[in-house]
Backbone as CSV, one residue per row, in Angstrom:
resi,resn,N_x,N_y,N_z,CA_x,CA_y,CA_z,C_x,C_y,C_z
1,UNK,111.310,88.622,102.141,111.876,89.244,103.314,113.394,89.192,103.182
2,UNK,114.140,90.320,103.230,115.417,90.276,103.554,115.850,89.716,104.746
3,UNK,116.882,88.883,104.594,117.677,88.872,105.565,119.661,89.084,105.806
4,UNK,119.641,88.916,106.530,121.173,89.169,106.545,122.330,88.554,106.783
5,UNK,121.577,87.109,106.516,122.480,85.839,105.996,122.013,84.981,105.747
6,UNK,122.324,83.922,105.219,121.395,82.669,104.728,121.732,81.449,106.153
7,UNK,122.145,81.748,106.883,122.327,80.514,107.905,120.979,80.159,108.099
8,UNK,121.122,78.741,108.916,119.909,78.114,108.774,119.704,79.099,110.285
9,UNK,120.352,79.388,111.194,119.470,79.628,112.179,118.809,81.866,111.880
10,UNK,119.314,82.089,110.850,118.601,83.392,110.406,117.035,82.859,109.480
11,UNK,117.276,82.237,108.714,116.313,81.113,107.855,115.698,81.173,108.399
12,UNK,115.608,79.857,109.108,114.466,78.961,109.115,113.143,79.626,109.794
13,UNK,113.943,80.422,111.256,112.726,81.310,111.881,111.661,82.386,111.193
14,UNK,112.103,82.667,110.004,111.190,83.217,108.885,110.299,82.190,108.125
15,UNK,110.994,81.216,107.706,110.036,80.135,107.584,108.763,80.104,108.106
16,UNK,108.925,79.279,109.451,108.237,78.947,110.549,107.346,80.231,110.389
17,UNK,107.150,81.202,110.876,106.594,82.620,110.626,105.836,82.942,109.967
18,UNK,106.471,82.425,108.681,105.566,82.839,107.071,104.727,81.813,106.605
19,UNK,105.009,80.479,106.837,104.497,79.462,105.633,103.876,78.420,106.167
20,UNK,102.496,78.413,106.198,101.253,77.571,106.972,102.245,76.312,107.439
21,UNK,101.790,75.961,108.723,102.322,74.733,109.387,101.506,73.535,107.908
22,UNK,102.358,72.723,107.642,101.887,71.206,107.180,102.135,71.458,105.708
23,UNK,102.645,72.968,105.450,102.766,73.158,103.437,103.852,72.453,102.915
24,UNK,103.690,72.339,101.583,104.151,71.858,101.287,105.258,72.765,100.743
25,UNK,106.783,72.471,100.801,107.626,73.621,100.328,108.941,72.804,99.643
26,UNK,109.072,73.301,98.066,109.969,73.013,97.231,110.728,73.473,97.297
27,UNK,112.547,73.207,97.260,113.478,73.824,97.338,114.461,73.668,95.718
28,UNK,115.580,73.755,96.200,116.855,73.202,95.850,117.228,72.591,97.053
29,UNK,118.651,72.203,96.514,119.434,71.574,97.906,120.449,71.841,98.710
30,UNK,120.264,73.319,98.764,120.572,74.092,100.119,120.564,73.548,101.685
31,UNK,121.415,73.166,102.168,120.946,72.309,103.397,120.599,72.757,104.464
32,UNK,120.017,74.007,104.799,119.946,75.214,105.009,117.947,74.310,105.560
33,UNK,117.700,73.891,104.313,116.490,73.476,104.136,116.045,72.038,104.910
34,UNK,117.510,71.067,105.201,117.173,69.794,105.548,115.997,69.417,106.809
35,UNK,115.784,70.855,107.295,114.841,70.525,108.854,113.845,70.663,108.428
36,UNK,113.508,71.010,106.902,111.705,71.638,107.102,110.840,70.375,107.459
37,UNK,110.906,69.245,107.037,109.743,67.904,107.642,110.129,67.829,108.916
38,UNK,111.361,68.248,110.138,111.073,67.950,111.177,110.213,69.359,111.581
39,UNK,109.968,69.735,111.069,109.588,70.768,111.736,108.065,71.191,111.361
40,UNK,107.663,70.050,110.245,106.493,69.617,110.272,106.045,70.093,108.827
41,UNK,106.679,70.416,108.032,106.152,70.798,106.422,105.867,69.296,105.523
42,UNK,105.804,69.714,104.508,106.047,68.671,103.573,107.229,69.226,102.521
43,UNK,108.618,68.544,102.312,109.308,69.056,101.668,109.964,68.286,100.017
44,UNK,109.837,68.843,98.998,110.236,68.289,97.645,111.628,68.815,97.252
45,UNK,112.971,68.556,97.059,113.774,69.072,96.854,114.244,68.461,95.210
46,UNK,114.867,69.820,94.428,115.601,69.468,93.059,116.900,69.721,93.264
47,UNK,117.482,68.721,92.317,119.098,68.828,92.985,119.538,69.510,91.702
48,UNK,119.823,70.500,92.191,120.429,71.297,90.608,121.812,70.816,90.516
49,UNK,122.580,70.566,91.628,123.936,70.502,91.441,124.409,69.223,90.255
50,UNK,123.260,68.215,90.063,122.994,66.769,89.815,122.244,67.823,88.072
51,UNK,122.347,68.792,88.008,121.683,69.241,86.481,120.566,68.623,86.414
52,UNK,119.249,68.478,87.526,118.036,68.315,87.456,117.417,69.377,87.842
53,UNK,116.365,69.471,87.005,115.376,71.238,87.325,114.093,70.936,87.274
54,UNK,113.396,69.658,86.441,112.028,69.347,87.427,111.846,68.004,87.275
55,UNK,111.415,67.502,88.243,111.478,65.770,88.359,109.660,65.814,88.934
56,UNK,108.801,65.330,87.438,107.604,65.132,87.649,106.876,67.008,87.966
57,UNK,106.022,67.064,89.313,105.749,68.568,89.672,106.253,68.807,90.396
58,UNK,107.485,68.328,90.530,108.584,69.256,91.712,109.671,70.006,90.567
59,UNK,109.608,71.539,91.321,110.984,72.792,90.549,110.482,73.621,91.359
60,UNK,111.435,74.851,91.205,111.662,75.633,91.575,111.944,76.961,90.631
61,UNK,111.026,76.502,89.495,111.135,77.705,88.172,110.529,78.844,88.332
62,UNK,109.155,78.731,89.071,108.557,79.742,88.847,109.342,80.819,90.276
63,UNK,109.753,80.638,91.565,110.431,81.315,92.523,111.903,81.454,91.495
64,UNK,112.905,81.357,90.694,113.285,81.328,89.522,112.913,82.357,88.137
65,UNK,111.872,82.364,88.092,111.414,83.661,87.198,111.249,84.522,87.876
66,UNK,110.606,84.167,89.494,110.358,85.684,89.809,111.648,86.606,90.086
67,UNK,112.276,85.590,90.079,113.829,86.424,90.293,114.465,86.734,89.502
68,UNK,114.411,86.481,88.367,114.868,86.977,87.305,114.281,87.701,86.859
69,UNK,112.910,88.221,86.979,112.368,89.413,87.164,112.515,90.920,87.536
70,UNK,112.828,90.068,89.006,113.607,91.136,89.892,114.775,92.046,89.781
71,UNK,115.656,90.528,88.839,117.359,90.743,88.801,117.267,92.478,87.522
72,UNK,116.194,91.689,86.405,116.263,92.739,85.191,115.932,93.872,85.478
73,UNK,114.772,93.530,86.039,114.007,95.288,86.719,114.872,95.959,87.224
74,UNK,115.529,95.828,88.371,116.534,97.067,89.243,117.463,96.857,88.646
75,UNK,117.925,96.076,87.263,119.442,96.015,86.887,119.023,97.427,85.970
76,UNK,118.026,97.598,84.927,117.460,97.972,84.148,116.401,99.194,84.036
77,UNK,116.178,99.606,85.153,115.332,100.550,85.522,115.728,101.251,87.012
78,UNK,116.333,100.581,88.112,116.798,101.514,88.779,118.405,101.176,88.943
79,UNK,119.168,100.302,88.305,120.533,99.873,88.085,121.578,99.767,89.178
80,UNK,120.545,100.020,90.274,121.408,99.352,91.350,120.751,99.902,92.593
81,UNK,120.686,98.840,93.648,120.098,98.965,95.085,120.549,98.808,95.963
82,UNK,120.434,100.065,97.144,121.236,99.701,98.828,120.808,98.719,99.466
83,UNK,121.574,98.087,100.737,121.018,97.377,101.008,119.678,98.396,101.497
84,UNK,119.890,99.224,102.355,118.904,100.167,102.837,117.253,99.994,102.258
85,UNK,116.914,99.892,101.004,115.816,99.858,100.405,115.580,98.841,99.752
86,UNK,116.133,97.742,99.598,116.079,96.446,99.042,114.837,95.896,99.240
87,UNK,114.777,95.912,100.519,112.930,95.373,100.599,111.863,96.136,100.267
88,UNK,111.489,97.264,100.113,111.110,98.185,99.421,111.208,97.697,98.138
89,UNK,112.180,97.513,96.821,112.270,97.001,95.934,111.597,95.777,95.778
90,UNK,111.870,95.205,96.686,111.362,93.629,96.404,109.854,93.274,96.680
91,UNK,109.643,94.224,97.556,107.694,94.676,98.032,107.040,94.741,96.607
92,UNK,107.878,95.770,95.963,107.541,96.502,94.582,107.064,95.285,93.687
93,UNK,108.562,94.750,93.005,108.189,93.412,92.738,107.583,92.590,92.865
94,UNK,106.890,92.139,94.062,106.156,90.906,94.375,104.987,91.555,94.135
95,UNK,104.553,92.981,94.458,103.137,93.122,94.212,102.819,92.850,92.582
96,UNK,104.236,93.179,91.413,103.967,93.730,90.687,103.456,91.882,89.699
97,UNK,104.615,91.380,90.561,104.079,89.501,89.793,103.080,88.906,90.124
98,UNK,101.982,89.256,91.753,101.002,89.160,92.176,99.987,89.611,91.355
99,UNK,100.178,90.608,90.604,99.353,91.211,89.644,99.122,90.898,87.942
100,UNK,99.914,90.095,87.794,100.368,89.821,86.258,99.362,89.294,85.874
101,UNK,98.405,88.497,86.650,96.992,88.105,85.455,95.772,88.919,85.859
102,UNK,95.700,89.931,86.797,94.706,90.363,86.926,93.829,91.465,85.950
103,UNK,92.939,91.691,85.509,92.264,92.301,84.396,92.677,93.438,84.746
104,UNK,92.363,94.510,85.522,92.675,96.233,85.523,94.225,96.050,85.459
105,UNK,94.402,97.409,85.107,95.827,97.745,84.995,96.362,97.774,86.248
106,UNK,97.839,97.610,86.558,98.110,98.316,87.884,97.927,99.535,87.946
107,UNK,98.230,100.019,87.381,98.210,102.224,87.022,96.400,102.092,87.758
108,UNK,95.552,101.390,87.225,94.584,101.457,88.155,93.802,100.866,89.189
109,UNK,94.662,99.778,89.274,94.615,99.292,90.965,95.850,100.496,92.018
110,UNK,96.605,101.034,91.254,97.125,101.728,92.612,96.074,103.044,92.446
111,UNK,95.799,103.722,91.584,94.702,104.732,92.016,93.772,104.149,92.797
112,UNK,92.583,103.094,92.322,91.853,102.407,93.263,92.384,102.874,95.115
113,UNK,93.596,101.946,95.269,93.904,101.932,96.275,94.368,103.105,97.020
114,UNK,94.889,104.179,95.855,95.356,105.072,96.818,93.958,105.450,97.208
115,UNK,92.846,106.099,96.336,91.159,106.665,96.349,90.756,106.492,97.618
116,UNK,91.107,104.923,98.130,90.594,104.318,99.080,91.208,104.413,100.450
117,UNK,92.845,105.036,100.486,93.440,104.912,101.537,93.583,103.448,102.055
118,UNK,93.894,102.714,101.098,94.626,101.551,101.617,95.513,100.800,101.244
């Protein structure tokens, strides 16, 4: 989800919104993040600033690839995005990493889906 600043009080209310009460949610150390256990998550933070990137099964690599995903794709194929359609782009993307182990092609999960009207 876009938003249109990183303050904690644009944040966090997307949080809350999106991500099952009691999950567990890995960060960095954005402090942006310091409320998620009051607010009832379970939270693991990596301190990159400290040049740590995974301590045991806490990181933040794979939200990390998907973005670097992201970054290559529209750097590389559509070479630059408004804000206007950004989420649109990023819809694109997430379906497209949602899909990366599934057996059919996408080319024919979106026919599927279009066939189907859904």
């Amino acid at each position: 989800m876009t938003v249109p600043n990183v303050a904690r009080a644009t944040v966090m209310p997307h949080i809350v919104n999106r991500v099952m009460p009691a999950s567990m949610v890995y960060t960095d150390e954005y402090k942006v993040y310091d409320r998620l256990t009051k607010q009832g998550y379970g939270h693991r933070r990596i301190n990159h600033s400290a040049k740590v990137y995974v301590s045991g099964d806490i990181h933040t690599n794979t939200i990390e690839g998907f973005w670097s995903l992201v970054k290559r794709g529209i750097g590389g194929v559509y070479h630059s995005v408004s804000a206007k359609h950004l989420q649109g782009y990023l819809n694109e993307y997430a379906w497209r990493y949602n899909q990366r182990y599934e057996a059919e092609t996408r080319f024919e999960a979106l026919l599927g889906r279009a066939a189907l009207g859904s």
